[in-house]
N, C-alpha and C positions, 0 to 999 in steps of 0.2 A: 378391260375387265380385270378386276382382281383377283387374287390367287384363291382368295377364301370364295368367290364368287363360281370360279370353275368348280373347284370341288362340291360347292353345294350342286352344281348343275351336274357333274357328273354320276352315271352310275353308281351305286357305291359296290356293286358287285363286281365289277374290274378291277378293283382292287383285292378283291379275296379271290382273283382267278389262281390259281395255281399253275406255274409255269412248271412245262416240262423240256425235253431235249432227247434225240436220241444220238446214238454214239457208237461207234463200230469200234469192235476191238480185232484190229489188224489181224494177230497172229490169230486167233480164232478163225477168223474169215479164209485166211488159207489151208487151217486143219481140216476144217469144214467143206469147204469145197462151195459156200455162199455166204455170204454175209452173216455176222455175227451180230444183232446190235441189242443194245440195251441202254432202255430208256429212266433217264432219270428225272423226278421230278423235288422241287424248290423243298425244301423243309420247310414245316411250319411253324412256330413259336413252342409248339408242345411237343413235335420233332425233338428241337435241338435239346428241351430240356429232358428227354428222355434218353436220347443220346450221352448225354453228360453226367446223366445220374447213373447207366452203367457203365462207364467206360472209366477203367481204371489211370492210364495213360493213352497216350497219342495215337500208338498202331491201333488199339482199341478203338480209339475214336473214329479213326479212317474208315476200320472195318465196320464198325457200327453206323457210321453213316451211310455208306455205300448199302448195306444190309435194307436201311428203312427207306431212302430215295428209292433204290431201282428196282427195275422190273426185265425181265426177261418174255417175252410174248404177254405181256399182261402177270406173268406170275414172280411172287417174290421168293428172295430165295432160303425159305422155310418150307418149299415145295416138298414134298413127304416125296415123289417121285424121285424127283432129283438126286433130291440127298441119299435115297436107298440106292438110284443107281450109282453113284458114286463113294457110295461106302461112307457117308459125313452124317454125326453126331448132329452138329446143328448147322445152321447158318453161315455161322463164318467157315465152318469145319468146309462148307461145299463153297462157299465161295474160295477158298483158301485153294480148293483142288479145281476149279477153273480156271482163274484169274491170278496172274502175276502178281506180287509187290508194287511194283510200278504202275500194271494196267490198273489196280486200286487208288493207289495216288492219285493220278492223272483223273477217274472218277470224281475222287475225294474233291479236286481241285474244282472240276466242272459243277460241282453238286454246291459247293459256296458259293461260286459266282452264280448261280440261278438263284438259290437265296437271297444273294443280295450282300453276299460277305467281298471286299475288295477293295483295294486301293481307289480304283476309278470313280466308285458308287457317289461318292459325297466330293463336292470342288468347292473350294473358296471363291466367294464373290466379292473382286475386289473393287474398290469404285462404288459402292450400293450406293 
């Protein structure tokens, strides 16, 4: 069967599924006394361009991506709760005062590879 063949026979909605992941962040889980996790899911074409049209440079980026992927129990974190109890102006302000440098990166990284951003995504076929 040919390639064009599957895809006509496929779903086309398995393809707009939106992948998610969840993700424990270590030192949380021991502040806490249980697990810590927070779920992120794929960006989507109007994500990334929204991401890029605020983000000045790279930390930006990081932070602004992490911001629009994740979720913490279902809530993002523009949570008016949140943020009041932690004293954060906005978003990143509270993300900033949970979350490490690093624990954001390592987000940041996970939140590409669900999109589809990475070295391994696309292989050469060689011998076609």
């Amino acid at each position: 069967m040919s390639i064009i063949d599957l895809l006509l026979e496929t779903d086309a909605k398995k393809f707009e599924e939106n992948n998610k992941k969840d993700y424990e962040i270590k030192r949380l889980s021991k502040i806490l006394g249980e697990k810590f996790v927070i779920t992120c899911h794929a960006l989507t074409d109007e994500q990334v361009d929204h991401v890029s049209e605020i983000s000045n440079n790279h930390t930006e980026t990081k932070y602004n991506t992490v911001i629009e992927s994740c979720r913490i129990e279902g809530k993002r974190f523009n949570n008016k709760e949140l943020m009041d109890k932690f004293g954060a102006s906005t978003p990143k302000d509270l993300l900033k005062k949970i979350l490490k440098p690093g624990e954001v990166y390592s987000l940041f990284l996970e939140i590409n590879t669900l999109s589809g951003y990475g070295r391994d995504v696309v292989k050469e076929v060689k011998n076609f």
